[in-house]
NUKE-6831 format. One record per atom (N, C-alpha, C): residue in three letters; chain; atom name; x, y, z. Coordinates in nm, 4 decimals. Example, Ala and Ser with C-alpha at 12.3 -4.5 7.8 and 13.67 -1.06 7.14 Angstrom:
NODE     r   c    a          X          Y          Z
NODE   ALA   A    N     1.3190    -0.5690     0.7800
NODE   ALA   A   CA     1.2300    -0.4500     0.7800
NODE   ALA   A    C     1.3200    -0.3300     0.7800
NODE   SER   A    N     1.2850    -0.2250     0.7080
NODE   SER   A   CA     1.3670    -0.1060     0.7140
NODE   SER   A    C     1.2900     0.0030     0.7870
// end
This chain:
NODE     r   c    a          X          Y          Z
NODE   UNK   A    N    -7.2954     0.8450     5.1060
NODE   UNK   A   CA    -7.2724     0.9467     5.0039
NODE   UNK   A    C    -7.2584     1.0847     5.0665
NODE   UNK   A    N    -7.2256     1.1001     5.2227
NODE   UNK   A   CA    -7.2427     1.1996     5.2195
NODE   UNK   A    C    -7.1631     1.3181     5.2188
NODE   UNK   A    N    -7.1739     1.4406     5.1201
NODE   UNK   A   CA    -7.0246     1.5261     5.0849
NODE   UNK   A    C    -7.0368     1.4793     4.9379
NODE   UNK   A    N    -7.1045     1.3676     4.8616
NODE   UNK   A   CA    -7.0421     1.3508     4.7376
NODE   UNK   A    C    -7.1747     1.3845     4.6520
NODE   UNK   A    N    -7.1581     1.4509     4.5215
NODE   UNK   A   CA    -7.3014     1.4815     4.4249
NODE   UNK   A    C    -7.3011     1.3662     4.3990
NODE   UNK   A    N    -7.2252     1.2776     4.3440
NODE   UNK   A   CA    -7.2751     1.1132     4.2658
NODE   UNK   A    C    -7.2006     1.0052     4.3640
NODE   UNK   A    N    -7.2347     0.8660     4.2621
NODE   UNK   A   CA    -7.1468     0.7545     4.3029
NODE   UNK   A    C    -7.0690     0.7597     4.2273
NODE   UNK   A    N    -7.0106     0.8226     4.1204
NODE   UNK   A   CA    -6.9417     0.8686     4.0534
NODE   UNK   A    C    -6.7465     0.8912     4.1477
NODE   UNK   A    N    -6.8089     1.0097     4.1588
NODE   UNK   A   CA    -6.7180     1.0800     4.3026
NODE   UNK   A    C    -6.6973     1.0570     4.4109
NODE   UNK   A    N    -6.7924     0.9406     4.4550
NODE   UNK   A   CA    -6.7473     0.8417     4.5879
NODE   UNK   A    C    -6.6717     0.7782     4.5169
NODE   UNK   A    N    -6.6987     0.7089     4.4132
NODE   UNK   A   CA    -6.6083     0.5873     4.3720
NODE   UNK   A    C    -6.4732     0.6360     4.3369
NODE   UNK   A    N    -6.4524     0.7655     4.2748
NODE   UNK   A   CA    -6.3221     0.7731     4.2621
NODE   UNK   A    C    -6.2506     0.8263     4.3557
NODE   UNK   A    N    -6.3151     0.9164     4.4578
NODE   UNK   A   CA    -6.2343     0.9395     4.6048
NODE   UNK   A    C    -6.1819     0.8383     4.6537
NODE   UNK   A    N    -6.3092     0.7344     4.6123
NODE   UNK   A   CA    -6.2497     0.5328     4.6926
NODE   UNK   A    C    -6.1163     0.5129     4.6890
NODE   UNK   A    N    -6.1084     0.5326     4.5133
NODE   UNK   A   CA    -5.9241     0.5274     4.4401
NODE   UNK   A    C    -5.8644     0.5243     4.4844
NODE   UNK   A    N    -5.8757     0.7012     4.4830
NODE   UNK   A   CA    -5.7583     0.7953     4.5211
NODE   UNK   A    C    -5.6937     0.6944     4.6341
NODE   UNK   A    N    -5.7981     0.7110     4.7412
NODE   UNK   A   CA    -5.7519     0.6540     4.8718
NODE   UNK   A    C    -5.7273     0.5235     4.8742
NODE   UNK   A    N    -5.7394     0.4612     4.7974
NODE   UNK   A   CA    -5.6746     0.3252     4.7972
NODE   UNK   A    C    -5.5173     0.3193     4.7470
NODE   UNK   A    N    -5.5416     0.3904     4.6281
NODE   UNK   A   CA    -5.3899     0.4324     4.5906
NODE   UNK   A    C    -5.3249     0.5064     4.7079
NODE   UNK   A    N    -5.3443     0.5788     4.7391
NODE   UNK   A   CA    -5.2606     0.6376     4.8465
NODE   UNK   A    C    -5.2396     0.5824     4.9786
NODE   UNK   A    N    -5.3599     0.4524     5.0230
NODE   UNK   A   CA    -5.2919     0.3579     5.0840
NODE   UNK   A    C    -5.2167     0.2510     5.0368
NODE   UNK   A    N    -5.2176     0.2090     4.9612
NODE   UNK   A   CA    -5.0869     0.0873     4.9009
NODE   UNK   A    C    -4.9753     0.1798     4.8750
NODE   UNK   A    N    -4.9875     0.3079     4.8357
NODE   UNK   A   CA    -4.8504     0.3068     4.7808
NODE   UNK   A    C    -4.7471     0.4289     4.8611
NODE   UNK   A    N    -4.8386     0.5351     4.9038
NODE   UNK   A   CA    -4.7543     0.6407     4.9649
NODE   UNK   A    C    -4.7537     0.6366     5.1264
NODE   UNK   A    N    -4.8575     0.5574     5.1786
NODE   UNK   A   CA    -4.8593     0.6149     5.3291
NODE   UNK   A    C    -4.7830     0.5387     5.4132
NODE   UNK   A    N    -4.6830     0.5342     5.5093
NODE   UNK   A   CA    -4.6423     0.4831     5.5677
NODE   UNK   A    C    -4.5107     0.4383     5.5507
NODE   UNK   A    N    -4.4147     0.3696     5.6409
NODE   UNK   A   CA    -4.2483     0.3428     5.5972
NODE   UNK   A    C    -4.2487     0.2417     5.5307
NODE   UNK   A    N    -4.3298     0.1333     5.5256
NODE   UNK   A   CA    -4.3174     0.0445     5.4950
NODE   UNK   A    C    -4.4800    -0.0224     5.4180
NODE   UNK   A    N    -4.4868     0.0457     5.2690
NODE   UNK   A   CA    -4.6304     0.0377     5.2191
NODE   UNK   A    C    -4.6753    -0.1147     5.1879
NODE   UNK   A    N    -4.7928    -0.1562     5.1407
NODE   UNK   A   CA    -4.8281    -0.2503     5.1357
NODE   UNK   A    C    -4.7945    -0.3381     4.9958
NODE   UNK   A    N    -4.7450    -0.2291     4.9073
NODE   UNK   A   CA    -4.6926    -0.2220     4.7607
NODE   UNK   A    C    -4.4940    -0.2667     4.7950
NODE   UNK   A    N    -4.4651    -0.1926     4.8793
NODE   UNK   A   CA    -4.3299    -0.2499     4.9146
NODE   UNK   A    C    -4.3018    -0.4138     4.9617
NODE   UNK   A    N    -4.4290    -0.4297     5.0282
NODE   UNK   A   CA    -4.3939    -0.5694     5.0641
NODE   UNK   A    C    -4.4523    -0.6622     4.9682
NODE   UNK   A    N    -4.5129    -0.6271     4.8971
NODE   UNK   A   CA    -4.5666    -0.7305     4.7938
NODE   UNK   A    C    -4.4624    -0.7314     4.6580
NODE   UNK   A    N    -4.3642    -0.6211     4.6816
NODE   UNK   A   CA    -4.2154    -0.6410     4.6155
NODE   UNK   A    C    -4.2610    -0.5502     4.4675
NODE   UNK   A    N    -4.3293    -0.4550     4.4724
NODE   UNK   A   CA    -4.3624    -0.3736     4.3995
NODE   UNK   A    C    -4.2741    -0.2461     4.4112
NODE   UNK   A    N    -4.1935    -0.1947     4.3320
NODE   UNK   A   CA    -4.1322    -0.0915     4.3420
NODE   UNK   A    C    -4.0885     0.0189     4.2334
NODE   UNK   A    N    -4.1474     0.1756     4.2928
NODE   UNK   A   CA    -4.1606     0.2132     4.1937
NODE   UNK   A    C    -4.0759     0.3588     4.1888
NODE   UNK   A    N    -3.9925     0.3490     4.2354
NODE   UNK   A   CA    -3.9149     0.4507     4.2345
NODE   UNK   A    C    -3.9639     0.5936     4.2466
NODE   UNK   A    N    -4.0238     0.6110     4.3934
NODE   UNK   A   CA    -4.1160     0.7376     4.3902
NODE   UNK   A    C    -4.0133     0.8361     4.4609
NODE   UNK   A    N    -3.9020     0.8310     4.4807
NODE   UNK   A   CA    -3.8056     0.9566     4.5795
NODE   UNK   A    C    -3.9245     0.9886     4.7138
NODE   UNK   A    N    -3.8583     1.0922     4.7661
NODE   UNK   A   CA    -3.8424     1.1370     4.8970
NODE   UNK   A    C    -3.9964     1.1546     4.9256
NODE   UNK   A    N    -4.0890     1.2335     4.8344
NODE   UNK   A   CA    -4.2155     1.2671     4.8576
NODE   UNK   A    C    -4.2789     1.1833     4.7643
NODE   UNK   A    N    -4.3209     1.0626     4.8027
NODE   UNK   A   CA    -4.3972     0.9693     4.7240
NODE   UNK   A    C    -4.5044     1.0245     4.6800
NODE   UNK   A    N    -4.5869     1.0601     4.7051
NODE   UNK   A   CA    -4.7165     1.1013     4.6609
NODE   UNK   A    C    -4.7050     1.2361     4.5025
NODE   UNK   A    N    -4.5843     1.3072     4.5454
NODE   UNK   A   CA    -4.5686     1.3988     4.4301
NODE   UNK   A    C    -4.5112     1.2828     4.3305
NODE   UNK   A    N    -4.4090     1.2252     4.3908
NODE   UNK   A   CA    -4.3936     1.0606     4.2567
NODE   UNK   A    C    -4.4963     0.9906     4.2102
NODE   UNK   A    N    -4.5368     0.9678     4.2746
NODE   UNK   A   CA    -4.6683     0.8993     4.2049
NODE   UNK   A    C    -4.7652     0.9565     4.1623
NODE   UNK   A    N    -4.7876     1.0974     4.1399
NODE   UNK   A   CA    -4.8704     1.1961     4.0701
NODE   UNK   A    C    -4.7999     1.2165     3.9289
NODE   UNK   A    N    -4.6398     1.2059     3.9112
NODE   UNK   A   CA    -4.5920     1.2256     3.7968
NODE   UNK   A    C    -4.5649     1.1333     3.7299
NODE   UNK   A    N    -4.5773     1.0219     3.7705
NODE   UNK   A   CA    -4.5386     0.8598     3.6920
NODE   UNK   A    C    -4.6492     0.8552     3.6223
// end
């Protein structure tokens, strides 16, 4: 926990970062190969903040 007031806010930092590993990081995400596609353009992460 440390940096976080609850388990609250660990757990959803967890998310974040899970989402942002399946879906934005890298050329080839883990969401692409599992044939998931979501039409995020050039800066994925601002796509997937507005979807």
């Amino acid at each position: 926990m440390r940096g976080f007031k609850s388990f609250e806010s660990a757990d959803a930092f967890l998310d974040l970062r899970r989402i942002t590993y399946n879906f934005v990081r890298g050329d080839v995400t883990r969401a692409m190969r599992a044939g998931i596609s979501l039409e995020l353009g050039w800066n994925r992460l601002e796509g997937l903040i507005k979807i």
